[in-house]
py3Dmol code that shows the C-alpha trace and the ligand (Angstrom):
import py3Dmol

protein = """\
ATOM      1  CA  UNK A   1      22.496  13.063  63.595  1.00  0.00           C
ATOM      2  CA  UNK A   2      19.460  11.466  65.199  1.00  0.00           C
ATOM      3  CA  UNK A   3      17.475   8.597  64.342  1.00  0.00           C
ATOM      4  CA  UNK A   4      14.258   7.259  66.009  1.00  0.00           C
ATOM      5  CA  UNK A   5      14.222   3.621  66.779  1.00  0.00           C
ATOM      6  CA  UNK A   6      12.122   3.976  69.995  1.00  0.00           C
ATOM      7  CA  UNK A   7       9.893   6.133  71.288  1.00  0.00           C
ATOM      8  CA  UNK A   8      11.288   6.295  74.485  1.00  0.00           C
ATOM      9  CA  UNK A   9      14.001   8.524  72.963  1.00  0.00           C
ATOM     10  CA  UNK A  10      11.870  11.271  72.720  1.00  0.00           C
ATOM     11  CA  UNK A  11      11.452  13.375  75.224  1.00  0.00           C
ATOM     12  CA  UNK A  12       7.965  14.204  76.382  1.00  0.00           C
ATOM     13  CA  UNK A  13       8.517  17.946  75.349  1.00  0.00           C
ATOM     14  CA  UNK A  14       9.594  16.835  71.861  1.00  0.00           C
ATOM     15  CA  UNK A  15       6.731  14.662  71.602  1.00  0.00           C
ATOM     16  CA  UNK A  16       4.438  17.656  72.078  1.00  0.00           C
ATOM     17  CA  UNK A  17       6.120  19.500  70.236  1.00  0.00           C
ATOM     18  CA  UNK A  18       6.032  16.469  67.251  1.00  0.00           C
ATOM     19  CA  UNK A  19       2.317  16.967  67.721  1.00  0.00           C
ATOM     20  CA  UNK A  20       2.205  20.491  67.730  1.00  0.00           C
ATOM     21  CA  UNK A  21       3.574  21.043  64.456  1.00  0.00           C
ATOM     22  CA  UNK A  22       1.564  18.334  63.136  1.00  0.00           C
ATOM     23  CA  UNK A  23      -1.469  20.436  64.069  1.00  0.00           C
ATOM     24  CA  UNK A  24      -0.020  23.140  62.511  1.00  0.00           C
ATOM     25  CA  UNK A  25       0.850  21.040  59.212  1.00  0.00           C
ATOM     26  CA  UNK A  26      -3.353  20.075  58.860  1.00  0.00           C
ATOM     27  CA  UNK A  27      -3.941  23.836  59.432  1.00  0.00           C
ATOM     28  CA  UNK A  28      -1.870  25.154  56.611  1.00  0.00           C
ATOM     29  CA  UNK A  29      -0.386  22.585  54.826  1.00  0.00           C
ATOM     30  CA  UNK A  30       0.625  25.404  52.085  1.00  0.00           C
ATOM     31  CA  UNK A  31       3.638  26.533  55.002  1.00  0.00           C
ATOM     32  CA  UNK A  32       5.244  23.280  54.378  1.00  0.00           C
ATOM     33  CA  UNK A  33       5.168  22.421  51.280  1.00  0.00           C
ATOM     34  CA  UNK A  34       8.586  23.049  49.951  1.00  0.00           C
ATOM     35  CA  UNK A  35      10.527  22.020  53.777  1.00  0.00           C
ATOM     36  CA  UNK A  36      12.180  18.675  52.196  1.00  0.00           C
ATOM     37  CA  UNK A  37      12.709  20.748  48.783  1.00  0.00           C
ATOM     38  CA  UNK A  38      16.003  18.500  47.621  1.00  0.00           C
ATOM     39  CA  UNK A  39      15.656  15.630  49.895  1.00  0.00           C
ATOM     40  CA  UNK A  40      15.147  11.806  49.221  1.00  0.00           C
ATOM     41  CA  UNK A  41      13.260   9.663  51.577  1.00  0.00           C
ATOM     42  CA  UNK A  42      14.409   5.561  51.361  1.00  0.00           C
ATOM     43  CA  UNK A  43      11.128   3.614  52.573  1.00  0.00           C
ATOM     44  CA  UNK A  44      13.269  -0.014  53.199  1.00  0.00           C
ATOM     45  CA  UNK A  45      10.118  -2.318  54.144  1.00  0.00           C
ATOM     46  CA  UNK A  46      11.655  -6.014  54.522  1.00  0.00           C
ATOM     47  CA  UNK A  47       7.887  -6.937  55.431  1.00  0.00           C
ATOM     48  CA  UNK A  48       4.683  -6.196  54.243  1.00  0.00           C
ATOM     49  CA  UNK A  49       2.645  -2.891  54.741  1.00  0.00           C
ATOM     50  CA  UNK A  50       0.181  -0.453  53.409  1.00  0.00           C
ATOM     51  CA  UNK A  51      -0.296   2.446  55.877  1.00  0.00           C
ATOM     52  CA  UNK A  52       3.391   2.836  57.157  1.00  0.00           C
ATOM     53  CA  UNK A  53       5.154   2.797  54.056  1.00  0.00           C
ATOM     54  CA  UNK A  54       2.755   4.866  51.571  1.00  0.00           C
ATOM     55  CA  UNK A  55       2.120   7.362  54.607  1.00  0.00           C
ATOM     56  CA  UNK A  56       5.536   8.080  54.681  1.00  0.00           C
ATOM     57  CA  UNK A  57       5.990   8.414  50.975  1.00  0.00           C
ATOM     58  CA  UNK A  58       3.268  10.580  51.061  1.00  0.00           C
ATOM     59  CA  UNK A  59       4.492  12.794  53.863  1.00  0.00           C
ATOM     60  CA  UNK A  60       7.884  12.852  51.913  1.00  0.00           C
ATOM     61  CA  UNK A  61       6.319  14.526  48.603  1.00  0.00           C
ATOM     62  CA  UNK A  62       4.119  16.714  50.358  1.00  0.00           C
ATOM     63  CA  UNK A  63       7.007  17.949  51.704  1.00  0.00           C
ATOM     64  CA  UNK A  64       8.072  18.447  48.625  1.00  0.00           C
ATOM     65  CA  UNK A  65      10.821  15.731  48.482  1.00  0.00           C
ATOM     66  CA  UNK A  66      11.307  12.496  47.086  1.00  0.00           C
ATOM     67  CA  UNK A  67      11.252   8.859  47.860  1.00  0.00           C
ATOM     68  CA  UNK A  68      12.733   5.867  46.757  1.00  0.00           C
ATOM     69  CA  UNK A  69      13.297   2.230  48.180  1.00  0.00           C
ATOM     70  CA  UNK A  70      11.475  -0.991  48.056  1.00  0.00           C
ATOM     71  CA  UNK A  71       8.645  -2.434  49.056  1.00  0.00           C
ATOM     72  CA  UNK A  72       9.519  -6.491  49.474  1.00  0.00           C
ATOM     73  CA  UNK A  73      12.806  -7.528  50.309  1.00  0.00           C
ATOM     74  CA  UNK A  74      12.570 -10.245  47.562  1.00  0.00           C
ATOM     75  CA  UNK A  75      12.837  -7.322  44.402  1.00  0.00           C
ATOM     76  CA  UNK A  76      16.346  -5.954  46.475  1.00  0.00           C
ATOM     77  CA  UNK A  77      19.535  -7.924  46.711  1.00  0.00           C
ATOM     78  CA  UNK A  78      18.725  -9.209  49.818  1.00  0.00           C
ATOM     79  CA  UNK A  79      17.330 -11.897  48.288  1.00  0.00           C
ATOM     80  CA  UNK A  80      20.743 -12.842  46.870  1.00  0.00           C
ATOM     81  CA  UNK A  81      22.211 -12.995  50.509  1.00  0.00           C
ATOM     82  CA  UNK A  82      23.024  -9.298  50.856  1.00  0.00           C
ATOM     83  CA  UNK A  83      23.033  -8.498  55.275  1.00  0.00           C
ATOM     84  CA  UNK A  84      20.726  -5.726  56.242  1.00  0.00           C
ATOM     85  CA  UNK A  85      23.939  -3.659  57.023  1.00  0.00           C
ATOM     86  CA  UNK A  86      25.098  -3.677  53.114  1.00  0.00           C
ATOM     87  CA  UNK A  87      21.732  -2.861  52.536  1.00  0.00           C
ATOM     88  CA  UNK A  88      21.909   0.160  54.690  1.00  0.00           C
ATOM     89  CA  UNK A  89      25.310   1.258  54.105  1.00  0.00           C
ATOM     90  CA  UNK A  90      24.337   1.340  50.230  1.00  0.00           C
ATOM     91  CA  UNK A  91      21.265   3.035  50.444  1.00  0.00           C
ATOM     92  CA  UNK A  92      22.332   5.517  52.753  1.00  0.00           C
ATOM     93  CA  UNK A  93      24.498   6.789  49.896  1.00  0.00           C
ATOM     94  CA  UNK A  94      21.645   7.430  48.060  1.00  0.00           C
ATOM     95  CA  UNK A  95      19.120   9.024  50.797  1.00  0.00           C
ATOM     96  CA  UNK A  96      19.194  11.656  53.207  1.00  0.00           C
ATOM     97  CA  UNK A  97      16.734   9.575  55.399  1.00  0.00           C
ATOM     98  CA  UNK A  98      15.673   6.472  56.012  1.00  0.00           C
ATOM     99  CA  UNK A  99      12.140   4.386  57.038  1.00  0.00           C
ATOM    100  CA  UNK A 100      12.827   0.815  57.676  1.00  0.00           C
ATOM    101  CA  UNK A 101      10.495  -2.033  58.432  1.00  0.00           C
ATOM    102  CA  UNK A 102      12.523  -5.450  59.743  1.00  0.00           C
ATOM    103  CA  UNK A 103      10.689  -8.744  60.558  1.00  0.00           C
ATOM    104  CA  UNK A 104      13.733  -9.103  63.130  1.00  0.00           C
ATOM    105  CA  UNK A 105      13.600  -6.855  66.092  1.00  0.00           C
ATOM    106  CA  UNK A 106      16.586  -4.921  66.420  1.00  0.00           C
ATOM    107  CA  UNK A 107      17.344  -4.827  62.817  1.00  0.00           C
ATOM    108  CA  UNK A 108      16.855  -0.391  62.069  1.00  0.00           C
ATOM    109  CA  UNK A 109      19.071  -0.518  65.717  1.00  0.00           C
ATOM    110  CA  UNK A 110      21.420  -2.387  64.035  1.00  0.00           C
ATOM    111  CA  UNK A 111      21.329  -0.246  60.668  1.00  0.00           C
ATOM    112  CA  UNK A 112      21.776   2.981  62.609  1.00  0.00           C
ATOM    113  CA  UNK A 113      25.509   1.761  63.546  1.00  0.00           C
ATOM    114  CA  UNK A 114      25.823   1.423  59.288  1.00  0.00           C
ATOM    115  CA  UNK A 115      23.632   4.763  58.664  1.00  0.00           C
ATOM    116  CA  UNK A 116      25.227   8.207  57.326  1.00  0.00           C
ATOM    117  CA  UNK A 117      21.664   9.262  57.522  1.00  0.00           C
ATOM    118  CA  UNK A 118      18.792   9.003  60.041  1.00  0.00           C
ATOM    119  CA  UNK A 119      16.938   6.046  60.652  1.00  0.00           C
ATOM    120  CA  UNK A 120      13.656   5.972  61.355  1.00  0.00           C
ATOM    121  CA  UNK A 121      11.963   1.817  62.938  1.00  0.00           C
ATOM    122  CA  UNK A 122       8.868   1.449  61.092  1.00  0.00           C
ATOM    123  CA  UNK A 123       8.425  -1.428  62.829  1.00  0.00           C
ATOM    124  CA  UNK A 124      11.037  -4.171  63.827  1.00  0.00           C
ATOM    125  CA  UNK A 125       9.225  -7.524  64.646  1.00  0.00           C
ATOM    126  CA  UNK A 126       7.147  -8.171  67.901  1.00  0.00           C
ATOM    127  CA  UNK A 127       9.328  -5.237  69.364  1.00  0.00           C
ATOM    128  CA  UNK A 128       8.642  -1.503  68.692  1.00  0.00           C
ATOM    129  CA  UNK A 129       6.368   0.638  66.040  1.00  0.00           C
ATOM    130  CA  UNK A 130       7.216   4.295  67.434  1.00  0.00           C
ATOM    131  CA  UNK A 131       5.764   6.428  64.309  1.00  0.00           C
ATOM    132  CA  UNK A 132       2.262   4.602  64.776  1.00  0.00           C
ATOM    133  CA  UNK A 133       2.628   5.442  68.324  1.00  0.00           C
ATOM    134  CA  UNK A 134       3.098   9.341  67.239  1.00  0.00           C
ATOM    135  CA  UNK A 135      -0.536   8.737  65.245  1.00  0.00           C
ATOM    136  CA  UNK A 136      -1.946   7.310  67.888  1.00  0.00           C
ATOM    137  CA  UNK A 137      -0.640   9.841  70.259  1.00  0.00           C
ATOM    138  CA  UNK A 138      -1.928  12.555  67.878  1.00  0.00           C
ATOM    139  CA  UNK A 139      -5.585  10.569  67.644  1.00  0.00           C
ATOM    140  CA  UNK A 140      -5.788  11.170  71.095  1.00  0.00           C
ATOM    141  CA  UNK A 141      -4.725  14.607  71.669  1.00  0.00           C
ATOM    142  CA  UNK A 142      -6.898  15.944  68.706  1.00  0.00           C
ATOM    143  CA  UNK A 143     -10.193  13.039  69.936  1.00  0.00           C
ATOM    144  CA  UNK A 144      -9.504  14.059  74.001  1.00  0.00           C
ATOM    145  CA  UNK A 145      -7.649  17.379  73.937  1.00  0.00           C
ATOM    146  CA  UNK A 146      -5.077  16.051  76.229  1.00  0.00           C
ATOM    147  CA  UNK A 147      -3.046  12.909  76.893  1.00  0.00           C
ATOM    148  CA  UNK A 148      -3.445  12.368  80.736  1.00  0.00           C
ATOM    149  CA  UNK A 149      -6.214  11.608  83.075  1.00  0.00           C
ATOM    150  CA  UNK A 150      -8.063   9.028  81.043  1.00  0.00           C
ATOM    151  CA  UNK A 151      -8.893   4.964  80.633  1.00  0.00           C
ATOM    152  CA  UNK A 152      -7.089   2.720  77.839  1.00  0.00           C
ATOM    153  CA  UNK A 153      -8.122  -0.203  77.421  1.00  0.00           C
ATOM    154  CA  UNK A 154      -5.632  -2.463  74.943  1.00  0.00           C
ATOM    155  CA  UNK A 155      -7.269  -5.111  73.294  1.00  0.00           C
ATOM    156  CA  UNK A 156      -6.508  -8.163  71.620  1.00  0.00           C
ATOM    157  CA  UNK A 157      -3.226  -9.679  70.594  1.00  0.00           C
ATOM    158  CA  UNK A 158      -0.669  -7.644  73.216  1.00  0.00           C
ATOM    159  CA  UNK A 159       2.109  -9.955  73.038  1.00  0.00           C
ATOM    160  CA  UNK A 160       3.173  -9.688  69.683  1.00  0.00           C
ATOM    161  CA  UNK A 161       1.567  -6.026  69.078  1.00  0.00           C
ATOM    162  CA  UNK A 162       4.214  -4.093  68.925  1.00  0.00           C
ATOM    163  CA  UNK A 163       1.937  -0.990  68.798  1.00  0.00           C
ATOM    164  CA  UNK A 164       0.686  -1.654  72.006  1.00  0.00           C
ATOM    165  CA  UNK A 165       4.314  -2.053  73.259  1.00  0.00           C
ATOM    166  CA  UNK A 166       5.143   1.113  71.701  1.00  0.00           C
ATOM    167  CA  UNK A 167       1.915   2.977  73.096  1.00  0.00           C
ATOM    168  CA  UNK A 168       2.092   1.732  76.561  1.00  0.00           C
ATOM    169  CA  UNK A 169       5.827   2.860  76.825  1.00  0.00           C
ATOM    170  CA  UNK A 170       4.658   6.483  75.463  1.00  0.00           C
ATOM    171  CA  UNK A 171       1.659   6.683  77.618  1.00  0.00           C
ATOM    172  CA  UNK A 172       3.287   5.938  80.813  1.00  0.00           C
ATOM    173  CA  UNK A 173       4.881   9.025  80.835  1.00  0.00           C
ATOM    174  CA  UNK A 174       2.025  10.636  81.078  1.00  0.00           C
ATOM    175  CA  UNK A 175      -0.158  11.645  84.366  1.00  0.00           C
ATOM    176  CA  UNK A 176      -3.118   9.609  85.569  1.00  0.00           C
ATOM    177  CA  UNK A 177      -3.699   6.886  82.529  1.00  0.00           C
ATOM    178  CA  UNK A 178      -5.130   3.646  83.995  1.00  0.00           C
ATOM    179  CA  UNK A 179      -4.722   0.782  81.312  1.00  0.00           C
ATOM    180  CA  UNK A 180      -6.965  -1.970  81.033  1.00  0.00           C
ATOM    181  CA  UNK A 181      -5.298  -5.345  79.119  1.00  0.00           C
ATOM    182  CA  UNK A 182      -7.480  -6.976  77.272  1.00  0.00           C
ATOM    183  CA  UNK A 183      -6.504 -10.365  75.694  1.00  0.00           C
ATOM    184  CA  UNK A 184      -6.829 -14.219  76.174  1.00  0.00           C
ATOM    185  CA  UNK A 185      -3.898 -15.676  78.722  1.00  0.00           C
ATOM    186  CA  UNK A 186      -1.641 -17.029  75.453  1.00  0.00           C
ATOM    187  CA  UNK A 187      -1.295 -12.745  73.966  1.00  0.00           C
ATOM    188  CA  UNK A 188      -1.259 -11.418  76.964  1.00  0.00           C
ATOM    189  CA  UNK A 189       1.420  -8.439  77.429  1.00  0.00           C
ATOM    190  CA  UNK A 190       4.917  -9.767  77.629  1.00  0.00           C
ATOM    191  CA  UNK A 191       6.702  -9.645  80.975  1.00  0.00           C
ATOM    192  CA  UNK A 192       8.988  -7.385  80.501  1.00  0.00           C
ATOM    193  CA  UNK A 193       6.625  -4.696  79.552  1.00  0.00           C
ATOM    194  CA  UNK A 194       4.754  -5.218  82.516  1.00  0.00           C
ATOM    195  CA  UNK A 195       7.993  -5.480  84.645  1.00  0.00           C
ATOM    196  CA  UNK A 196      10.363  -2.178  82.623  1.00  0.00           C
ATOM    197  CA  UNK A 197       7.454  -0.246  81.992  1.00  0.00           C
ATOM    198  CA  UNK A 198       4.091  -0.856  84.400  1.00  0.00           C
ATOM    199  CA  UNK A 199       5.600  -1.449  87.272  1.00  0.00           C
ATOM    200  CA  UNK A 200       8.435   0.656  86.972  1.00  0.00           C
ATOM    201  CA  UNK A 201       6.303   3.617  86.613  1.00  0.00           C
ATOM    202  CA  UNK A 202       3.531   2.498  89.083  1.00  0.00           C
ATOM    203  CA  UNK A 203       1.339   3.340  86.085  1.00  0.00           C
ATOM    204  CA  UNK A 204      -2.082   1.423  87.494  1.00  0.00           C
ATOM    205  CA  UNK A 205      -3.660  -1.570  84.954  1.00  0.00           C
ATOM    206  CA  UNK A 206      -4.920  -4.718  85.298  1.00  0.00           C
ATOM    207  CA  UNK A 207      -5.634  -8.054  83.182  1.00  0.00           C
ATOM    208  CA  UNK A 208      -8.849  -9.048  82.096  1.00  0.00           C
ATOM    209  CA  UNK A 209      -9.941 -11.610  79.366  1.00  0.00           C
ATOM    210  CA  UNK A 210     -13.165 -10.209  78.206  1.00  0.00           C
ATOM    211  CA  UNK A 211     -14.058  -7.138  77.019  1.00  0.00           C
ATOM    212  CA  UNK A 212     -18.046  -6.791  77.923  1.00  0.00           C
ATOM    213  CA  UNK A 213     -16.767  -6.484  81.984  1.00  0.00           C
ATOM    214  CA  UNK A 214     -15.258  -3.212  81.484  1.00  0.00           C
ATOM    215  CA  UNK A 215     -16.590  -1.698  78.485  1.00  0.00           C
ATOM    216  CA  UNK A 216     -18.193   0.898  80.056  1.00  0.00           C
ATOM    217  CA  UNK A 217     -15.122   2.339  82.120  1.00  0.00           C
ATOM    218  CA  UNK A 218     -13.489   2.901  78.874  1.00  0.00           C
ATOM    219  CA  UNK A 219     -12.248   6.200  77.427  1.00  0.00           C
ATOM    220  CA  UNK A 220     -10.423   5.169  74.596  1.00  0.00           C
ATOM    221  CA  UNK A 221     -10.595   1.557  73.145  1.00  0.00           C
ATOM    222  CA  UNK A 222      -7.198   0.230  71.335  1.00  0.00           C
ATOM    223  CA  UNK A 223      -8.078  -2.764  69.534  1.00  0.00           C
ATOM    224  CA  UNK A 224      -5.430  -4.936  67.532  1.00  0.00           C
ATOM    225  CA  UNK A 225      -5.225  -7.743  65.106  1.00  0.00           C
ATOM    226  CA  UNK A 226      -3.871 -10.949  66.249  1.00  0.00           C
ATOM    227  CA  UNK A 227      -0.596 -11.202  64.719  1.00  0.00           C
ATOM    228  CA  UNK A 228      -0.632 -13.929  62.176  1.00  0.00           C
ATOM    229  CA  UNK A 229       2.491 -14.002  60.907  1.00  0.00           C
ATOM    230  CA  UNK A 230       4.182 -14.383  64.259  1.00  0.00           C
ATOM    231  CA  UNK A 231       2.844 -17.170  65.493  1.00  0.00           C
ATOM    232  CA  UNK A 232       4.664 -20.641  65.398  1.00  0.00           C
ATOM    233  CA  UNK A 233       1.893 -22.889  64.490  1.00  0.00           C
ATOM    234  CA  UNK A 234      -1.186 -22.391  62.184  1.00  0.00           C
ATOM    235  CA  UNK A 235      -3.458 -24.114  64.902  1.00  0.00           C
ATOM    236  CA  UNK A 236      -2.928 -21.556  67.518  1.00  0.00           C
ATOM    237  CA  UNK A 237      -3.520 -18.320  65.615  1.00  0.00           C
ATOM    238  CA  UNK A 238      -7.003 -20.233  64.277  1.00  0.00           C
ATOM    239  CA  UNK A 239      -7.994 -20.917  68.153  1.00  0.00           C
ATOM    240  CA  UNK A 240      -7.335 -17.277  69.396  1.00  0.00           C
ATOM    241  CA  UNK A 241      -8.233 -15.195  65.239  1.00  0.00           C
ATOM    242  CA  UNK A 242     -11.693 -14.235  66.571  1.00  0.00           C
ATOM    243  CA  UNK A 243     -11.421 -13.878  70.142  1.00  0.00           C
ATOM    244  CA  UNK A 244     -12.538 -10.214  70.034  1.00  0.00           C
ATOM    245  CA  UNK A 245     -14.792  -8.848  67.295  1.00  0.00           C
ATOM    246  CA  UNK A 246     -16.218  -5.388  68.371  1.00  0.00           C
ATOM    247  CA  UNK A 247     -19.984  -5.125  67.068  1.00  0.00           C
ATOM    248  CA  UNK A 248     -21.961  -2.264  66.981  1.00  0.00           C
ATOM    249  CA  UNK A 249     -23.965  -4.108  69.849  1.00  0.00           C
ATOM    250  CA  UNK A 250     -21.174  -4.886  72.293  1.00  0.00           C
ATOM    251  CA  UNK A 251     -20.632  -0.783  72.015  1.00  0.00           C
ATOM    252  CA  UNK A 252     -23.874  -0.324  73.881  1.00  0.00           C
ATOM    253  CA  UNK A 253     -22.268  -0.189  77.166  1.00  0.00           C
ATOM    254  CA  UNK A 254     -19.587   1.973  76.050  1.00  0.00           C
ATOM    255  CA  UNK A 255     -19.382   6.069  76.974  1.00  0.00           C
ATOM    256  CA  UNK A 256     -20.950   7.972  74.419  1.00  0.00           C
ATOM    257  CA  UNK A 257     -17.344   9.727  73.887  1.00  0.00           C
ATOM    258  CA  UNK A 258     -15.540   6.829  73.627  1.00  0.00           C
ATOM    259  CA  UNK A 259     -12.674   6.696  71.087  1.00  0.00           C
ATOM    260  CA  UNK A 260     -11.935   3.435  69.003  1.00  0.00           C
ATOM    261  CA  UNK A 261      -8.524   3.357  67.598  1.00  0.00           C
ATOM    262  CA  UNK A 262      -6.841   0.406  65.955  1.00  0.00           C
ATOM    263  CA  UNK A 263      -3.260   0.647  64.035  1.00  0.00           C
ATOM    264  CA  UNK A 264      -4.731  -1.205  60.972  1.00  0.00           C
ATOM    265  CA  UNK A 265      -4.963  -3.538  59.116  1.00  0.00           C
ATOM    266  CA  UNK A 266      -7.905  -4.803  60.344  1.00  0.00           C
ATOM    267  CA  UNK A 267      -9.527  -8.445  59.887  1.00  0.00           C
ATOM    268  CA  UNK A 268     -12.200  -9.698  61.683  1.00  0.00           C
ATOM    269  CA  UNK A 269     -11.966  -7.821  65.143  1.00  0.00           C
ATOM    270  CA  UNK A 270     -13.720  -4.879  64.175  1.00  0.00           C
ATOM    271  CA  UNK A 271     -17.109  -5.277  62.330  1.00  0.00           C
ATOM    272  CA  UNK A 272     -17.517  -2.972  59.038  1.00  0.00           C
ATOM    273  CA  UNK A 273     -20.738  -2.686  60.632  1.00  0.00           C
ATOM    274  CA  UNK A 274     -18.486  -0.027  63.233  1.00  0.00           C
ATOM    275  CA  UNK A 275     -17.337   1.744  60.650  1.00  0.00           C
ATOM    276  CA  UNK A 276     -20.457   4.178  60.801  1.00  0.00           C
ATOM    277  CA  UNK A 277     -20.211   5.245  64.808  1.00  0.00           C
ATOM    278  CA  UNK A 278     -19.137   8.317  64.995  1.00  0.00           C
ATOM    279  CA  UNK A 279     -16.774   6.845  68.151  1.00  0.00           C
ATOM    280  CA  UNK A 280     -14.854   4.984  65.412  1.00  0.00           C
ATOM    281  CA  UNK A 281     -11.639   6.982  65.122  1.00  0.00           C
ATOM    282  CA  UNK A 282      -9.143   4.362  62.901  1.00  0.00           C
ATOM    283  CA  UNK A 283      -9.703   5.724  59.760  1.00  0.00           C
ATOM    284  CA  UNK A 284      -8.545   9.073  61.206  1.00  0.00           C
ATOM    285  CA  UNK A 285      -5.883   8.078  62.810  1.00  0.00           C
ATOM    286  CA  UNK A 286      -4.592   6.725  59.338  1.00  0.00           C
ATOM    287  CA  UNK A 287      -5.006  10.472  58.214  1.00  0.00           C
ATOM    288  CA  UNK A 288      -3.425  11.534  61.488  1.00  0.00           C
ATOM    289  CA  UNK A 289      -0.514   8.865  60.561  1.00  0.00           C
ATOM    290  CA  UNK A 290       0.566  11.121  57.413  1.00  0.00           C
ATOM    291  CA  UNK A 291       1.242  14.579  59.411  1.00  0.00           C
ATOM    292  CA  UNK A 292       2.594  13.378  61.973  1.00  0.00           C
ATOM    293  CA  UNK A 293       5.535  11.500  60.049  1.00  0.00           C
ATOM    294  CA  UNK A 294       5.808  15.023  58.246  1.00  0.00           C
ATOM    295  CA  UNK A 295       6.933  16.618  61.299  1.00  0.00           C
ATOM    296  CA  UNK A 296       9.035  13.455  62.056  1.00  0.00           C
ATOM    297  CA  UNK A 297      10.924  13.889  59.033  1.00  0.00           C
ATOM    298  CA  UNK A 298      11.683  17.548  59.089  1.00  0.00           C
ATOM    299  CA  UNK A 299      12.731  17.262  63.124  1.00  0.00           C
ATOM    300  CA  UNK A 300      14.945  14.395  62.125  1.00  0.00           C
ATOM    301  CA  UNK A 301      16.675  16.882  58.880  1.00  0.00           C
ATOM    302  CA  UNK A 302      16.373  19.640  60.870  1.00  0.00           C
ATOM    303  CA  UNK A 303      14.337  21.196  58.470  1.00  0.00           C
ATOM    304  CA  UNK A 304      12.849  24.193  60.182  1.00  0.00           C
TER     305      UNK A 304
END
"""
ligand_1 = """\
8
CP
N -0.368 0.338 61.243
C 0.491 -0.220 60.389
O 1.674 -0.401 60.685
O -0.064 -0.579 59.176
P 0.737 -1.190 57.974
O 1.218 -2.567 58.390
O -0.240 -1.246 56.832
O 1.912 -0.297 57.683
"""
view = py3Dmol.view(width=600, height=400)
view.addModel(protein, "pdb")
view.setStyle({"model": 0}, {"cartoon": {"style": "trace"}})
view.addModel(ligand_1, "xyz")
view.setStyle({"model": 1}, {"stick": {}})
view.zoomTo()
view.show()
């Protein structure tokens, strides 16, 4: 039984192969409609969401299985004390799979030693998001036909992103991918990214703090949301909200085939006024988010 807690533990072949049959899923969606005839998805989100949790629920029926779970951990018993491994050790009697969504990172690790079932981390904390990695990974491939020999540039709030964490991990991997960090010195990328992953790899990136000086070097722009609810003091997260807001102005220096990406939700970093280039590419990857947790949850119940 496997789960997926990081994306790490997929190999670059089953990666591709993730995003092959995701491809194959938004070509003939009919094929798959009855894989997950009989099975129950648990969506377990301790912490609030909107595209995670109902994109998995989605995936789940139009597999043609079910879903249960909540969406708050106030309406479960965990708001009468119960531990996240009671939780999970209950549930999994119930489920043949599981999507979980901790505030503390480490939690869906923890739950897989409590599992009968698969877990999948829809995102623990500062730490890890690996399924929105798998959209963005899919943005990519279907926006650049390929997921090597290009410029990222991360922007925004990349210490407590855990998308960028997740990305960056995934990406290195790959072959010829210079990253560009984007972010005031307080949210800059935490050390030991830099240190397990960048260096490690000798993938090639630097730090900037503005986003007009390289613009126009970028091939795919990865903007984020500065993490509200992990900050320590209210003061802080007002000083560094509205660092970055991408206009339809700051884009003229950008390639004409530049992607935008963004995990969502967005607040103020990305102007509505965006919305309309045809470079903007987050409300795709949202779409994109669906299919690819389809083939996710069939590899993971070996549903072939
Ligand atoms: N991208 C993402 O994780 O969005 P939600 O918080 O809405 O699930």
């Amino acid at each position: 039984m496997r789960s997926l807690i990081d994306i790490l533990e997929l190999t670059t072949d089953e990666i591709n192969e993730l995003l092959d049959v995701a491809n194959d899923i938004i070509d003939n969606p009919s094929k798959y409609s009855e894989k997950c005839h009989g099975k129950k998805l648990a969506t377990l989100f301790f912490e609030p969401s909107t595209r995670t949790r109902l994109s998995f629920e989605a995936a789940m029926y139009e597999l043609g299985g079910n879903v249960l779970g909540f969406s708050e951990a106030q309406s479960s018993s965990s708001a009468k004390g119960e531990s996240v491994s009671d939780t999970i050790r209950t549930v999994s009697c119930y489920a043949d799979i599981i999507a979980m969504r901790h505030p503390k990172e480490g939690a869906p690790y923890v739950a897989t030693m409590k599992s009968r079932v698969p877990i999948i981390n829809a995102g623990d904390g500062g730490h890890n998001h690996p399924t929105q990695t798998l959209t963005d990974l899919l943005t990519i491939k279907r926006e650049k036909g390929r997921l090597n020999g290009f410029t990222i540039g991360f922007c925004g709030d990349l210490k407590f992103g855990r998308t960028v964490h997740s990305l960056i991990s995934a990406l290195s991997r790959y072959e010829n991918i210079k990253m560009v960090l984007i972010s005031p010195d307080e949210l800059k990328v935490p050390e030991y990214v830099k240190e397990e992953i960048l260096d490690k790899k000798g993938i090639e990136y630097r730090e900037v703090t503005t986003l007009d000086e390289v613009m126009g070097e970028l091939d795919i722009l990865y903007m984020t949301r500065v993490q509200k609810e992990r900050f320590f003091n209210e003061a802080d997260y007002l000083r560094l909200k509205d660092t970055y807001i991408l206009t339809p102005e700051k884009l003229n220096s950008a390639k004409s085939d530049l992607a935008i990406l963004h995990p969502l939700p967005r607040v103020n970093e990305i102007s509505v006024a965006v919305d309309d280039d045809p470079r903007a590419k987050y409300f795709d990857q949202v779409l994109n988010g669906k299919y690819v947790r389809m083939a996710l949850i069939m590899k993971l119940l070996e549903v072939r």
